[in-house]
Steps between C-alpha positions, in 0.01 A plus 500: 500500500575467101804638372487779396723518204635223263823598241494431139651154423889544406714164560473168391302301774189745500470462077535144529271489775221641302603248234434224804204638563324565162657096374301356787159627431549447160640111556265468799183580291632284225487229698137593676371485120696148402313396879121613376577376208511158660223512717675579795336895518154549485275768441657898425818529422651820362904492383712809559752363199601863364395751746771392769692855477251658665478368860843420487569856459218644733655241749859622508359874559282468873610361855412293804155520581365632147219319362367357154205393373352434147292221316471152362801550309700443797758271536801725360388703772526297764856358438646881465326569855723176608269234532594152463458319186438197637166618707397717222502180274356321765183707486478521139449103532250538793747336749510570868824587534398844248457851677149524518500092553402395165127676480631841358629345205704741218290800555471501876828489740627697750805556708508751789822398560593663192264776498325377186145508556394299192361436144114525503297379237255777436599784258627806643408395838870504640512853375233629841693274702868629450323846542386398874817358587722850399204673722594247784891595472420886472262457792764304698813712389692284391653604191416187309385498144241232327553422131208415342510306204176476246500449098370693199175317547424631842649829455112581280356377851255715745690422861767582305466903482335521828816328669683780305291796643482405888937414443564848356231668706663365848865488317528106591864341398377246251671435162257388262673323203325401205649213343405569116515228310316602180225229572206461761415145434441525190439801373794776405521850691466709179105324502443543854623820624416849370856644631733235405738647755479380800698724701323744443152306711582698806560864387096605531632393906806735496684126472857549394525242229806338261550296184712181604707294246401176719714276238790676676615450916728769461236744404223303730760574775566840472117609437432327815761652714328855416163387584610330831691824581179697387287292742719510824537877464137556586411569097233239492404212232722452133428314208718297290397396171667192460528421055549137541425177311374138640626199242246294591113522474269693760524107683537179424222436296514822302695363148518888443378477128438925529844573431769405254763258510759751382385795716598264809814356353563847430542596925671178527776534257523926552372593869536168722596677856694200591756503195487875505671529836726187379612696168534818713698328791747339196537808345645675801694247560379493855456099487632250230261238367668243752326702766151401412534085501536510871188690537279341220624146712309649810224567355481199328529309828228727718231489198572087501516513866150695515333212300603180636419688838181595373433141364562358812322692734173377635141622380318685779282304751130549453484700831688771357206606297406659841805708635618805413123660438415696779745670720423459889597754742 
């Protein structure tokens, strides 16, 4: 059964821990983009650079046997659920030895190991499928909660509000976190969306919704501690607007022309959640700068690791084009 409650973080390993945390997505997915880059990644592939805050936070809040899900931009949140780097690189360059064997690719792994039940491809699709999976744990008991993870984008999407009526009508314990980045593709939220905020999607559902600082772990952490405590006392589905910011384009081959240079160097040099938590940590004096070589080194090492792993594992055999389609009783 998931715990049932998690305490704010107040000492030095649990800060620097989220440091950890949000400095290996950010390195790892540096290092996916110098790979594609070189030919090595084909097809999709959508960088989390910026937006790492927000699962690292969401992570830190939920137990043992609660479950995530979101969409093709998915690798930050499939280290924070604890999967390896090295077989989530290993997929990303179609290799055997990734989780779904190298045919999923960036958008398409899964680890029920870890509860994480995937990026998928299609817009808003995720959004039904975390629904259905909180209906499973309310049917079963359980007191598990499913955080399901979608973007501005989706959040204008059909399934969308009809996942929101059936979890409010039957009071399911799903978290649905929109991760806000300002830009769907493309094109910005102020051109897309009639109510620019998005917390407010789920009120016409009786949806208890919040306004996220999602450049922030601290405040990522403590919004989702209330909606985890909302869900497991029986209160049904939350919403958390997460106001975040991706670096990169929408992918790879998005060169982002629809926004300025300055208004991204802006969140870099003002709102980076990585050097936020570094400054803040400093400040308190709860770590001195000596403190973070040790961990940058790690990372360093597991990101380098992940590659030359990667690199070297073998390409799937033709017959795998067959497995894993239809599941045999």
């Amino acid at each position: 059964m998931a715990k049932a409650s998690v305490k704010q973080p107040d000492n030095k390993a649990q800060l620097l821990n989220f440091y950890r945390e949000m400095l290996l997505i950010r390195r790892f997915e540096e290092k996916a983009g110098q790979l594609y880059g070189m030919g090595l990644i084909g097809g999709f592939c959508h960088l989390y650079i910026g937006q790492e805050a927000v699962v690292t936070g969401m992570q830190s809040a939920i137990g043992q046997g609660d479950s995530v899900i979101t969409s093709y931009r998915d690798h930050g949140h499939m280290l924070a659920c604890g999967m390896e780097a090295r077989g989530i690189m290993a997929e990303l360059t179609g290799r055997i030895d990734g989780f779904s064997k190298g045919k999923g690719g960036s958008m398409h792994m899964f680890s029920v190991a870890k509860n994480f039940y995937g990026g998928h491809g299609i817009v808003g699709a995720q959004v039904s499928l975390g629904t259905g999976i909180a209906f499973a744990n309310k049917y079963r008991g359980n007191d598990r909660v499913s955080l399901t993870y979608f973007g501005d984008g989706s959040a204008n999407q059909g399934q969308v509000y009809e996942s929101f009526n059936m979890a409010s009508l039957w009071q399911l314990p799903v978290i649905y976190i929109i991760e806000n980045n300002e830009y769907a593709m493309g094109t910005s939220v102020k051109r897309s969306s009639a109510v620019t905020e998005l917390s407010r999607r789920g009120e016409a559902f009786g949806i208890t919704g919040k306004q996220v600082d999602g450049m922030d772990v601290l405040a990522v952490r403590e919004a989702a501690l209330e909606a985890v405590a909302h869900c497991r006392a029986g209160k049904g589905p939350f919403l958390l607007e997460m106001k975040t910011y991706r670096y990169r384009g929408h992918s790879m081959s998005d060169p982002a022309k629809y926004r300025s240079k300055e208004e991204v160097e802006l969140y870099k040099e003002q709102r980076d959640p990585i050097e936020r938590l570094k400054a803040k940590i400093l400040k308190d004096k709860i770590a001195d700068e000596k403190d973070f070589k040790p961990i940058e080194d790690e990372i360093k090492l597991i990101v380098n690791d992940a590659a030359e792993f990667a690199k070297n594992s073998p390409e799937p055999d033709e017959a795998e084009l067959w497995t894993d389609i239809v599941l045999e009783h």
